[in-house]
KEGULUM-635719 format. One line per 3 residues: their letters; for each residue x, y, z of N, C-alpha, C. Coordinates in Angstrom, 3 decimals. Atoms other than C-alpha are relative to their C-alpha. Layout:
N
A = X Y Z X Y Z X Y Z  ... .
END
This chain:
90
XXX = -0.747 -0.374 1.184 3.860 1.895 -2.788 1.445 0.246 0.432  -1.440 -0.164 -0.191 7.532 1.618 -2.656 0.668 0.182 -0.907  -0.787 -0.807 0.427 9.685 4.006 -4.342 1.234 -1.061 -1.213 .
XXX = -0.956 0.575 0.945 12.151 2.036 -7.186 1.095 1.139 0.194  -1.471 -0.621 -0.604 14.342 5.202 -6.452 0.038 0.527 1.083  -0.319 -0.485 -1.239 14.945 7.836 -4.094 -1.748 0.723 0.362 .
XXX = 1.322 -0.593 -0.654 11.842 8.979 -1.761 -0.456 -1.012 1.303  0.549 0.719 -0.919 9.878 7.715 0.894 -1.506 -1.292 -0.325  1.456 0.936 0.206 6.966 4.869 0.805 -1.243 0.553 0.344 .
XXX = 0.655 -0.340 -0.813 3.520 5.714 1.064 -1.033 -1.005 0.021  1.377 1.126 -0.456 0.242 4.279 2.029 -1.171 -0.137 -0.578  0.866 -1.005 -0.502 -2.894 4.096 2.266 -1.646 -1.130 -0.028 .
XXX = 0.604 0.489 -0.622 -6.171 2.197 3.402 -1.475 -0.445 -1.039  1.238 -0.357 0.387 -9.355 1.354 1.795 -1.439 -0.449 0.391  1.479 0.286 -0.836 -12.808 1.665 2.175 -0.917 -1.521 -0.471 .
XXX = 1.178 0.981 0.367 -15.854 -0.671 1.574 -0.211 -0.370 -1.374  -0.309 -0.001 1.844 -15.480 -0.067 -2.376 0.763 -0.047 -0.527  -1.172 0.384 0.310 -12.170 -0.708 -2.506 1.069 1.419 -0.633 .
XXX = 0.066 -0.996 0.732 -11.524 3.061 -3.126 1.498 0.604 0.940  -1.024 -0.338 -0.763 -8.097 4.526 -1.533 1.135 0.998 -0.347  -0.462 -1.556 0.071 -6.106 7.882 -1.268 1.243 -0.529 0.770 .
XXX = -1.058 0.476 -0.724 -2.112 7.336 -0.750 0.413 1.078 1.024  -0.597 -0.205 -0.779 -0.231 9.129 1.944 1.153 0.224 -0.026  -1.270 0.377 -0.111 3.208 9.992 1.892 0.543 0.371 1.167 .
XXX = -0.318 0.364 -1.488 3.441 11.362 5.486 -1.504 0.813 0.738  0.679 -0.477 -0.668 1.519 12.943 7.757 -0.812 1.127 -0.500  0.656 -1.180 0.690 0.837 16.390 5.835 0.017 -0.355 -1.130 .
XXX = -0.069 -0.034 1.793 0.866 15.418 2.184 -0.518 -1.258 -0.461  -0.080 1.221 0.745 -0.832 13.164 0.388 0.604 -0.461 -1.288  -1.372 0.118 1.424 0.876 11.370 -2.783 0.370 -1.399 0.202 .
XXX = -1.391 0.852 0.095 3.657 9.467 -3.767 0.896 0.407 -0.626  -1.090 -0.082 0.658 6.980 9.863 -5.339 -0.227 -0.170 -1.469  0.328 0.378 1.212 6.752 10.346 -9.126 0.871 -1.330 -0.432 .
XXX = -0.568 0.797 0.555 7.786 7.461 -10.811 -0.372 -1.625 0.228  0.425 1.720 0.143 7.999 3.313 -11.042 -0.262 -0.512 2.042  -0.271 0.947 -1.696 6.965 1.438 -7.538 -0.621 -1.061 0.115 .
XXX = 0.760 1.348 0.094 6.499 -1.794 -6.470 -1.185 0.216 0.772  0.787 -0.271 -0.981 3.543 -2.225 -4.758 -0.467 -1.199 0.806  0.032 1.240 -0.893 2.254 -4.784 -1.974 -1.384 0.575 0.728 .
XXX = 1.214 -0.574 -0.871 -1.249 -4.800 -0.719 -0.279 -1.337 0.709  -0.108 1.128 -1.336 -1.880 -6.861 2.687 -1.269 0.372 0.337  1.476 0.081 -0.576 -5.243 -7.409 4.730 0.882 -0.112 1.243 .
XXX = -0.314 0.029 -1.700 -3.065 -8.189 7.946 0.795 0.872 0.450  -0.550 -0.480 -0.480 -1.083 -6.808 9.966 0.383 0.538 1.624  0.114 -0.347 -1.750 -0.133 -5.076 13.916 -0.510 1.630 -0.236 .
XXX = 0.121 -1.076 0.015 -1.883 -2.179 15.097 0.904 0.712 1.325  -0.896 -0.641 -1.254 0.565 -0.207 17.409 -0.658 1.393 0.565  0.610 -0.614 -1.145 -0.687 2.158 20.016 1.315 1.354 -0.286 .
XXX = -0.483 -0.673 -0.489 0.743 5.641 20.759 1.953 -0.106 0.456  -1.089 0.163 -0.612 4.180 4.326 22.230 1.248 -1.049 -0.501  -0.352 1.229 0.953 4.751 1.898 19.150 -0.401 -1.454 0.557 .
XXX = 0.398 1.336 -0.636 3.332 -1.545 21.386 -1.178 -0.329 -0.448  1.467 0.809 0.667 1.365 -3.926 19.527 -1.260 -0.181 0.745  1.647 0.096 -1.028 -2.213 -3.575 20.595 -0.892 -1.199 -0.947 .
XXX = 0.450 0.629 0.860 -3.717 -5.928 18.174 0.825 -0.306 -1.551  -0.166 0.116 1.533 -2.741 -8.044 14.824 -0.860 -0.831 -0.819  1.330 0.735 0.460 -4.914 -9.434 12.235 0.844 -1.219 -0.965 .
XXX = -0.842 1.076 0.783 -3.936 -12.174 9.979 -0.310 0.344 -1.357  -0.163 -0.202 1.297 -2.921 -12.200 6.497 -0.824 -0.759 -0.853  0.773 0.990 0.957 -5.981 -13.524 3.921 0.350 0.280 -1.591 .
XXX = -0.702 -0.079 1.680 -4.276 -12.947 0.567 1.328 -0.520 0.025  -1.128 1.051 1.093 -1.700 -15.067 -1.448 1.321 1.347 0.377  -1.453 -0.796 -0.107 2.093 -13.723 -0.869 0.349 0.594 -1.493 .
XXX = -0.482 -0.514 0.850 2.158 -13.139 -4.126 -0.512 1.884 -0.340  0.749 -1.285 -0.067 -0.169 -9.673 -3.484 0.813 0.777 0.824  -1.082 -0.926 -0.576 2.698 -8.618 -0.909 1.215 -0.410 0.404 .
XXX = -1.527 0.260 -0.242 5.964 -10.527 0.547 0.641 0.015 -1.466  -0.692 0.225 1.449 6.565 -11.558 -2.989 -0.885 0.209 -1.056  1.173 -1.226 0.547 4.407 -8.935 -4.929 0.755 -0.054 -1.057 .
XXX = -0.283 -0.125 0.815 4.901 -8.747 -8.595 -0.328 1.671 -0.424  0.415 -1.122 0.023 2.966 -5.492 -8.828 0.333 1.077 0.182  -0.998 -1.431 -0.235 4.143 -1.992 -9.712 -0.937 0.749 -0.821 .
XXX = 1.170 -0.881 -0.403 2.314 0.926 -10.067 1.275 1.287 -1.230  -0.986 -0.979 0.031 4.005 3.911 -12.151 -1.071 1.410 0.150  1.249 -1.032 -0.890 3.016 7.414 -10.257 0.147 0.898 -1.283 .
XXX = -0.187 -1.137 0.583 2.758 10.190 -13.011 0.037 1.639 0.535  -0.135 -1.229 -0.434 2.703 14.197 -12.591 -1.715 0.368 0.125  1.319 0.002 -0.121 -0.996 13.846 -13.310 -1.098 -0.351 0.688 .
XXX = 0.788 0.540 -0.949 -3.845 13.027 -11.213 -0.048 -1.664 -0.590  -0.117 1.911 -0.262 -3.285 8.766 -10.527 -1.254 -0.469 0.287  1.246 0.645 0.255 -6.235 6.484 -10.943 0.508 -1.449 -0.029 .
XXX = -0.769 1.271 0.191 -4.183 3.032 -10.106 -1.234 -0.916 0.489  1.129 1.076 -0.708 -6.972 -0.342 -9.687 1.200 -1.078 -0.188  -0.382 1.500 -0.281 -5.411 -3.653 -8.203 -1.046 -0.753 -0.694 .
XXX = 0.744 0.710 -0.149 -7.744 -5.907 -9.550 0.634 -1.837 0.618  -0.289 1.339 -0.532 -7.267 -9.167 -7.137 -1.011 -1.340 -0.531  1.708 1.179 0.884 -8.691 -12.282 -9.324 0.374 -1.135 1.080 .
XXX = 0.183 1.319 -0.345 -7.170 -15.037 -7.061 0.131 -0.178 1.373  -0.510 -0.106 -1.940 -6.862 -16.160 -2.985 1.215 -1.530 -0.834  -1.108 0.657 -0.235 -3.688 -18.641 -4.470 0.641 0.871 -0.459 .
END
């Protein structure tokens, strides 16, 4: 989730059911109220302790789900309940 104004990006991972809790750093979970784009990826590098790529996986979804992501998300003050539904691999 990336911020349309001021704040930081956050994250966040999901399980087997497609079920996922964002992150905005280390102590807080969340996001920034308001509009964000969003970009969801399957690949990526995993970096180690010292930032050095220890492994990367490859990307199996369409660019349009993240380099060039149409998708935006708006966060409210209320408890967030956002579903991607992904219908296509083009």
């Amino acid at each position: 989730f990336f911020p349309e104004g001021e704040g930081r990006v956050s994250s966040g991972v999901t399980d087997d059911e497609g079920t996922y809790t964002l992150v905005y750093d280390r102590s807080e979970s969340g996001a920034v109220l308001g509009k964000h784009r969003v970009e969801i990826r399957t690949g990526g590098e995993t970096l180690d302790e010292d930032g050095n790529v220890v492994s990367e996986t490859v990307e199996i979804l369409p660019s349009k789900y993240h380099a060039q992501s149409t998708l935006s998300a708006d966060v409210a003050e209320e408890a967030n309940e956002i579903d991607f539904p992904l219908v296509s691999r083009e």
